[in-house]
C-alpha positions as a Markdown table, in Angstrom:
| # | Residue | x | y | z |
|---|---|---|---|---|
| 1 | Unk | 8.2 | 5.0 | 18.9 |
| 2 | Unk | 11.5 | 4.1 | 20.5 |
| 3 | Unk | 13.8 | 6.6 | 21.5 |
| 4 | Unk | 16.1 | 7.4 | 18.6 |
| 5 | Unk | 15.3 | 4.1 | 16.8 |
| 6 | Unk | 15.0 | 6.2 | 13.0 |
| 7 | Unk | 18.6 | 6.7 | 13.3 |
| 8 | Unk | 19.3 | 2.8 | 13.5 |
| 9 | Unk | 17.5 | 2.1 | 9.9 |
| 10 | Unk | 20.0 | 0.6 | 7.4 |
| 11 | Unk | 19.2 | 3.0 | 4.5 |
| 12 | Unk | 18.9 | 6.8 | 4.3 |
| 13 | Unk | 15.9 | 8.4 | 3.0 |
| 14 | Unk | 15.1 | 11.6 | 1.2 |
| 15 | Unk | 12.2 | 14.0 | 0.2 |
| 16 | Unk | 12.2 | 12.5 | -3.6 |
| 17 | Unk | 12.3 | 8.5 | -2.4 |
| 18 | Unk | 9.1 | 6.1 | -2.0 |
| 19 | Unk | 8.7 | 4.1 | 0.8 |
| 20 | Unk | 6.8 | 0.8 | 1.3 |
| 21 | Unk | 5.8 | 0.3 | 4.8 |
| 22 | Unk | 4.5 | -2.9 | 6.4 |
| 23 | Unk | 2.0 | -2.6 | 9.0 |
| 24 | Unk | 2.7 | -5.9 | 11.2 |
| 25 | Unk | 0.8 | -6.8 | 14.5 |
| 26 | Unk | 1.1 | -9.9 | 16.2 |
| 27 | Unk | -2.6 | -10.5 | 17.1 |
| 28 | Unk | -5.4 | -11.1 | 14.6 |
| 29 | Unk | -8.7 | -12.4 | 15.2 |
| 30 | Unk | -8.8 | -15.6 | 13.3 |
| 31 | Unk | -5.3 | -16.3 | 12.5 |
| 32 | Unk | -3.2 | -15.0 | 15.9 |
| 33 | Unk | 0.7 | -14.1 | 14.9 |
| 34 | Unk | 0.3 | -14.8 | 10.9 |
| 35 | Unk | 2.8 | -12.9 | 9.9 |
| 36 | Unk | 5.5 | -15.1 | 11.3 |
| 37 | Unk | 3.5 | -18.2 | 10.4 |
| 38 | Unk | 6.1 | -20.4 | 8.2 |
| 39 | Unk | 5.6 | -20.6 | 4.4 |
| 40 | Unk | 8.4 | -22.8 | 2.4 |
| 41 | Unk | 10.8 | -22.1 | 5.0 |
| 42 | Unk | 10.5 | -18.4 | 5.6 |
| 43 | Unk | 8.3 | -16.5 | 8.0 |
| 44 | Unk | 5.5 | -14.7 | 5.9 |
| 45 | Unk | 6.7 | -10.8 | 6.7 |
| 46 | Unk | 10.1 | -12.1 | 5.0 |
| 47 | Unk | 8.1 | -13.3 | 1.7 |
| 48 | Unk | 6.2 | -9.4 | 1.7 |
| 49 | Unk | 9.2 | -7.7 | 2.2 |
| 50 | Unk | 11.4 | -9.1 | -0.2 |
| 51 | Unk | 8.5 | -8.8 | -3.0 |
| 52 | Unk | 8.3 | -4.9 | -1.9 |
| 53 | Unk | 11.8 | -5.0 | -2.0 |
| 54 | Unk | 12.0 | -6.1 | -5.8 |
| 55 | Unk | 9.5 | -3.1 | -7.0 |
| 56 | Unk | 11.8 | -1.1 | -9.1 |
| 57 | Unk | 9.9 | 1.9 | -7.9 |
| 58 | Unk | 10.8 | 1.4 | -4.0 |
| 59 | Unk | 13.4 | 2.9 | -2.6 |
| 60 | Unk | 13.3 | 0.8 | 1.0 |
| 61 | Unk | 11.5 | -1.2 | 2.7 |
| 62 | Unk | 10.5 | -0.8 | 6.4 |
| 63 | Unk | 8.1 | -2.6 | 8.8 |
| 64 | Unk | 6.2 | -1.2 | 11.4 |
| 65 | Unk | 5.2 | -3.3 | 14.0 |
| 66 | Unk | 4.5 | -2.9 | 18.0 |
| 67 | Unk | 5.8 | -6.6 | 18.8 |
| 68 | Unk | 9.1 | -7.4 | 19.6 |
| 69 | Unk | 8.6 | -11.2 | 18.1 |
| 70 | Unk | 8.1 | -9.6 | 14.5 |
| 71 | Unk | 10.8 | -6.6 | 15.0 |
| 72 | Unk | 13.0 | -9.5 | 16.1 |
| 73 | Unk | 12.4 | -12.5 | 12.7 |
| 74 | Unk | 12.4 | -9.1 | 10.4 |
| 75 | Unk | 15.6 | -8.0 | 11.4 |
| 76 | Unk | 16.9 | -11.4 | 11.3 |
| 77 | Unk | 16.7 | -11.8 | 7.8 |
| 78 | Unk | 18.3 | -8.6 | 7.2 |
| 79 | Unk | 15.2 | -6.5 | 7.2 |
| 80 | Unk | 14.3 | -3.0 | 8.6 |
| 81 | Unk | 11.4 | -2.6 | 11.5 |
| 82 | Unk | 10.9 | 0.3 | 13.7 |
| 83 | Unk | 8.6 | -0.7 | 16.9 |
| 84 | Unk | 5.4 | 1.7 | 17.2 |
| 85 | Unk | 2.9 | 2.4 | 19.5 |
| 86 | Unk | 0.4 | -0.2 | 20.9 |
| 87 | Unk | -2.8 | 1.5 | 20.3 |
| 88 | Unk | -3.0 | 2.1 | 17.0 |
| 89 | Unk | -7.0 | 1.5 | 15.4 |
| 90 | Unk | -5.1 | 0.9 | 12.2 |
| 91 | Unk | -2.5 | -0.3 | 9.9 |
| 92 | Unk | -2.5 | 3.5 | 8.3 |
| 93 | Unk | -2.2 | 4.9 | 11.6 |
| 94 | Unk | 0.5 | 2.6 | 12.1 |
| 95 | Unk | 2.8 | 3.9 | 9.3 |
| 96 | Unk | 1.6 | 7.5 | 9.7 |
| 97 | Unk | 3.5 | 7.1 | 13.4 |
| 98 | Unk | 6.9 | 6.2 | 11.6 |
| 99 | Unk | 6.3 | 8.1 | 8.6 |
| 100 | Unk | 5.9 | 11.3 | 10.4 |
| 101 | Unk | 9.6 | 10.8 | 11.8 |
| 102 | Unk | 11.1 | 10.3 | 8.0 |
| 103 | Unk | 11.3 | 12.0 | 4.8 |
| 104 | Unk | 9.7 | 10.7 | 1.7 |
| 105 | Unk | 7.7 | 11.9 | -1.1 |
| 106 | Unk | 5.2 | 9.2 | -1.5 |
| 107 | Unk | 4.5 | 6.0 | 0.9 |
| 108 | Unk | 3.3 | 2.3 | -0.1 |
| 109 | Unk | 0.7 | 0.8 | 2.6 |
| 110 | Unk | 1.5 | -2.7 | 2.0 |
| 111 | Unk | -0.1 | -5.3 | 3.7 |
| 112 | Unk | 2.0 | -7.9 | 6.2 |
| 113 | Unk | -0.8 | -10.8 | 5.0 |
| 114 | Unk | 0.3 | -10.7 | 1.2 |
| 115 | Unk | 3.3 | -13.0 | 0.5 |
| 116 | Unk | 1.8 | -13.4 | -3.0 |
| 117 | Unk | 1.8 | -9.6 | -4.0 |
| 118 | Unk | 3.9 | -9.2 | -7.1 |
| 119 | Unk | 6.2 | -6.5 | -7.2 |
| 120 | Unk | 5.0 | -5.3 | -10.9 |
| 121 | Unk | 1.5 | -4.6 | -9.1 |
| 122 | Unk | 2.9 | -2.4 | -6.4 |
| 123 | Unk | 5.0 | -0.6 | -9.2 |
| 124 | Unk | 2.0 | 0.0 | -11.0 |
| 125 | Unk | 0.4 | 1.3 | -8.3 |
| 126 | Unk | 3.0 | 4.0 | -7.7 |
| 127 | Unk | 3.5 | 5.1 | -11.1 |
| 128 | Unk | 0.2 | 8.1 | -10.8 |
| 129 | Unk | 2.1 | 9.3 | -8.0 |
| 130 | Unk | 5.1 | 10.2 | -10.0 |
| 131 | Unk | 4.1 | 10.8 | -12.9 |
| 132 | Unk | 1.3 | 13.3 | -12.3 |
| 133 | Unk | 1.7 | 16.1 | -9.0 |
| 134 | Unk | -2.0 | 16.3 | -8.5 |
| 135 | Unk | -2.6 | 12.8 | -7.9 |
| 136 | Unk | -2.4 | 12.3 | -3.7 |
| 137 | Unk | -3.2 | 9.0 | -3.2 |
| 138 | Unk | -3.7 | 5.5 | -5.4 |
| 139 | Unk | -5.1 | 2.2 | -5.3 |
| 140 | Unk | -5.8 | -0.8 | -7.6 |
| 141 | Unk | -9.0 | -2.8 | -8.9 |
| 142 | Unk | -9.1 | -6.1 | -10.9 |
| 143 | Unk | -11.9 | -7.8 | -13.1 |
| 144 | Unk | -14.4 | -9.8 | -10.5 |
| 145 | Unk | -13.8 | -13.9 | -10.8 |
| 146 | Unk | -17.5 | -14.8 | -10.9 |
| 147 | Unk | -20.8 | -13.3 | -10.2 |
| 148 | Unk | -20.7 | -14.5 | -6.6 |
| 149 | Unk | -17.9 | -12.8 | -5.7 |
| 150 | Unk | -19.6 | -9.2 | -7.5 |
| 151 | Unk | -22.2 | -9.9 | -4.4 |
| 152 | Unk | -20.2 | -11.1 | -1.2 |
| 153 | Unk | -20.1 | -8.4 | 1.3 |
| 154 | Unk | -16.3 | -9.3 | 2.0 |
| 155 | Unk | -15.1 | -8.3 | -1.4 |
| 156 | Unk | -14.8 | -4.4 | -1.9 |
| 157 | Unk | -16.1 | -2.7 | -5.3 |
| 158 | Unk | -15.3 | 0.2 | -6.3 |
| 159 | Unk | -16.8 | 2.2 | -9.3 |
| 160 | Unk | -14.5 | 5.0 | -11.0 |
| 161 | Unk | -15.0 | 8.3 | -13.4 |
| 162 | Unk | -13.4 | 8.6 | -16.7 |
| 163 | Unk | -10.2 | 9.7 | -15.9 |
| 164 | Unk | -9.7 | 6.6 | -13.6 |
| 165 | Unk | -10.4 | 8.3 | -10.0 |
| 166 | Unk | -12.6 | 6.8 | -7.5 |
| 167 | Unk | -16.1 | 7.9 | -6.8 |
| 168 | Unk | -17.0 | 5.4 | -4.7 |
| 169 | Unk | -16.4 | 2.2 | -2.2 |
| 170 | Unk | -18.4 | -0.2 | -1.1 |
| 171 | Unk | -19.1 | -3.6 | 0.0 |
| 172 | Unk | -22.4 | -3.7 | -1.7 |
| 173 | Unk | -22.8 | -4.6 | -5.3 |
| 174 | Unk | -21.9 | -1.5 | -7.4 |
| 175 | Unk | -22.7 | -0.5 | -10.0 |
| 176 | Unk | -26.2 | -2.0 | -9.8 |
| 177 | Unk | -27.1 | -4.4 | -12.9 |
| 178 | Unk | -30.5 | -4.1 | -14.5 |
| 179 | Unk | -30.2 | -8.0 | -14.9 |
| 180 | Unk | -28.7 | -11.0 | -12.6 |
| 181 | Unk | -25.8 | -10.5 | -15.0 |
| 182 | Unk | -22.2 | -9.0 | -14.0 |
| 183 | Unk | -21.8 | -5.6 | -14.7 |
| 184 | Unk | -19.6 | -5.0 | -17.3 |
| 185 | Unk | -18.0 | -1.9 | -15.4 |
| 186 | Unk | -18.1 | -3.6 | -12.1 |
| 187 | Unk | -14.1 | -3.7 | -10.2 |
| 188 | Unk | -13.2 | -5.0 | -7.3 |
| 189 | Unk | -10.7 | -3.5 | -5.1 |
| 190 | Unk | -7.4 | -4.5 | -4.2 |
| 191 | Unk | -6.2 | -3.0 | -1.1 |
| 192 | Unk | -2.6 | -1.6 | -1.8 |
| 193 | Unk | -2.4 | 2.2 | -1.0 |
| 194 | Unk | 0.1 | 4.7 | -2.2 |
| 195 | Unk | -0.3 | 8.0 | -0.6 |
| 196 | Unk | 1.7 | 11.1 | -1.0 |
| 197 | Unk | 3.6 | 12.2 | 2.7 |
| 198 | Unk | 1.5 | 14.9 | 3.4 |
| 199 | Unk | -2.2 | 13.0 | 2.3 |
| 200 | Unk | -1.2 | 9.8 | 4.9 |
| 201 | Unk | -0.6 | 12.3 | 7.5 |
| 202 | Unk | -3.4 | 14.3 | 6.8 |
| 203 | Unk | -5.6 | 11.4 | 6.4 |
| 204 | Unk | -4.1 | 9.8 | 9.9 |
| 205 | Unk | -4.9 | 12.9 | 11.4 |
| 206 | Unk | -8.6 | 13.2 | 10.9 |
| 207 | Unk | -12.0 | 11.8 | 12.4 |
| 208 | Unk | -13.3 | 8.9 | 11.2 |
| 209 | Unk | -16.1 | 10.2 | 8.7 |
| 210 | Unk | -19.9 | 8.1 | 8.9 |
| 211 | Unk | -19.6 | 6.6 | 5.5 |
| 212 | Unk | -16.3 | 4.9 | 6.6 |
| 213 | Unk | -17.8 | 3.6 | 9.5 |
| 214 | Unk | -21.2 | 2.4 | 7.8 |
| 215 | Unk | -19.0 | 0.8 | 5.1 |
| 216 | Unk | -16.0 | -0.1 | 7.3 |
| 217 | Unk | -14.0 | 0.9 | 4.5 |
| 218 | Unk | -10.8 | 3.3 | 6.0 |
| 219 | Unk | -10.4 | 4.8 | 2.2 |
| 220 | Unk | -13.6 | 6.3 | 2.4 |
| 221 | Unk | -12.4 | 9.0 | 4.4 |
| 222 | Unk | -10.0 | 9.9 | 2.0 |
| 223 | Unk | -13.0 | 10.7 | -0.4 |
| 224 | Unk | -14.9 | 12.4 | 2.0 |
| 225 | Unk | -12.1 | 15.4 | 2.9 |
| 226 | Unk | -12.1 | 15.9 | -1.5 |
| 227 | Unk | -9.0 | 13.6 | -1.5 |
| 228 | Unk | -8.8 | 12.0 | -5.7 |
| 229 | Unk | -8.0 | 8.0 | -5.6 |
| 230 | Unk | -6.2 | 7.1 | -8.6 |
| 231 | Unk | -7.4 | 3.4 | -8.9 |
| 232 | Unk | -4.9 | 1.4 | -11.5 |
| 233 | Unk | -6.0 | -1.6 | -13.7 |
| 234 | Unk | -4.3 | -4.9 | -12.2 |
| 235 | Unk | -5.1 | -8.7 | -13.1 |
| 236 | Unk | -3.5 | -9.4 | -9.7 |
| 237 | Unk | -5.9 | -11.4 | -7.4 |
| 238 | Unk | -5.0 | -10.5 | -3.7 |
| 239 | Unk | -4.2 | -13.2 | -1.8 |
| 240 | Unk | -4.5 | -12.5 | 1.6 |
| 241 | Unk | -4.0 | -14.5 | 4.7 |
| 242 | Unk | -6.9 | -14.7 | 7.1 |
| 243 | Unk | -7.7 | -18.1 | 8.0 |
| 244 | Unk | -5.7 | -21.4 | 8.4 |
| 245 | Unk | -7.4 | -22.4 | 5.1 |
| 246 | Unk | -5.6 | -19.6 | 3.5 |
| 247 | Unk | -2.1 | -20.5 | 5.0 |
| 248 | Unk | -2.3 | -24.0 | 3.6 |
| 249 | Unk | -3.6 | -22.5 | 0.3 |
| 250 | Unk | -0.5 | -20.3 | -0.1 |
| 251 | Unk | 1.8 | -23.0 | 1.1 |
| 252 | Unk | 0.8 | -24.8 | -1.7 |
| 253 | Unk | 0.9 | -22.2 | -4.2 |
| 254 | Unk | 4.1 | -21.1 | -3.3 |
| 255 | Unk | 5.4 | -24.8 | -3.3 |
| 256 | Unk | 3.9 | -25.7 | -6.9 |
| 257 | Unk | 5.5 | -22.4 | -7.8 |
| 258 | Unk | 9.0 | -23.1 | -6.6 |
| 259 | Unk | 8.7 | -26.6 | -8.6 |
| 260 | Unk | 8.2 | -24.9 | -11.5 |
């Protein structure tokens, strides 16, 4: 991280407040420098912070990036970034950088490809955090849209015990169904994180673990150390940005929207 760049952030942060983080990197596979990619005038990081900005629940709103193009468009719509290092494997190991340099009680991982997320859903997320000191880290799930969906590889599921905590990820259909029916219990994951201080740093700190690298699912080391997931009930279908098809999809959303 730059030299003394925490003391330039326009807010001021204390051991009770929750923070949302932003991991941004310019390059991406299929869709290179997304984030500033143009959606009804704005660049998209400016659409995901000011939706983490409305959650009643966050305190500020900070975005962690390691290029200078996306430090540069955030703070030019008034928005906080602190530059990181390069070699990060991951967007938690990103925020774990900056969030090791701040106080906070609890952090939102939210990601930079979401200009749909709606600020009730990351509220919603954050509420087991507050309202119960056991629970280190949570997550949300959603009905699935169709039986096709309940078996593509690229939609995570995730199955749950009775109080609501995870038991398992994975990008295999679970839990299995006796017939070619949807199982009535079947989720499938959102990826929004909330994460006590201590848990992301903790969590940033250790190995990868095999079932996260068999799966490719980062979360799964979180279950592996004995870590509890509190996954919350959403109807909110995430609508990431990964391909130019997506783009124009959100463009369009977002303008029948603003017609509305």
């Amino acid at each position: 991280m730059h030299p003394n760049s925490v003391e330039r952030l326009p807010f001021t942060l204390t051991e009770s407040s929750v923070l949302a983080v932003i991991p941004a990197r310019f390059h991406s596979t299929r869709l290179p420098g997304k984030v500033l990619a143009d959606i009804a005038g704005k660049p998209m990081i400016e659409h995901v912070y000011r939706r983490a900005a409305a959650a009643s629940r966050v305190h500020a709103v900070l975005v962690a990036t390691d290029d200078e193009r996306i430090a540069q468009a955030v703070r030019s719509f008034g928005g906080a970034a602190l530059m990181t290092r390069a070699d990060h494997a991951s967007g938690t190991d990103r925020i774990a950088e900056v969030v090791g340099q701040l106080p906070c009680r609890a952090v939102v991982n939210v990601q930079g490809d979401e200009p749909l997320i709606e600020p009730d859903t990351i509220d919603a997320a954050i509420a087991p955090i507050l309202a119960d000191t056991s629970v280190e880290m949570s997550t949300l799930s959603r009905p699935f849209q169709s039986l096709e969906e309940f078996k593509s590889p690229h939609v995570v599921k995730v199955v749950t015990d009775l109080q609501g905590n995870a038991l398992y990820f994975s990008r295999s259909p679970i839990p299995h169904s006796r017939t070619d029916g949807l199982p009535a219990a079947a989720r499938a994951h959102v990826g929004l994180y909330v994460y006590r201080r201590e848990t992301l740093l903790k969590l940033a700190a250790a190995p990868a673990v095999p079932l996260e690298l068999e799966e490719s699912l980062e979360q799964l080391r979180a279950l592996a150390h004995g870590i509890r997931i509190r996954v919350v009930d959403t109807r909110h279908v995430a609508a990431g940005v990964d391909t130019p098809e997506d783009l124009e999809r959100v463009r369009q959303t977002m303008l029948t929207t603003s017609r509305t």
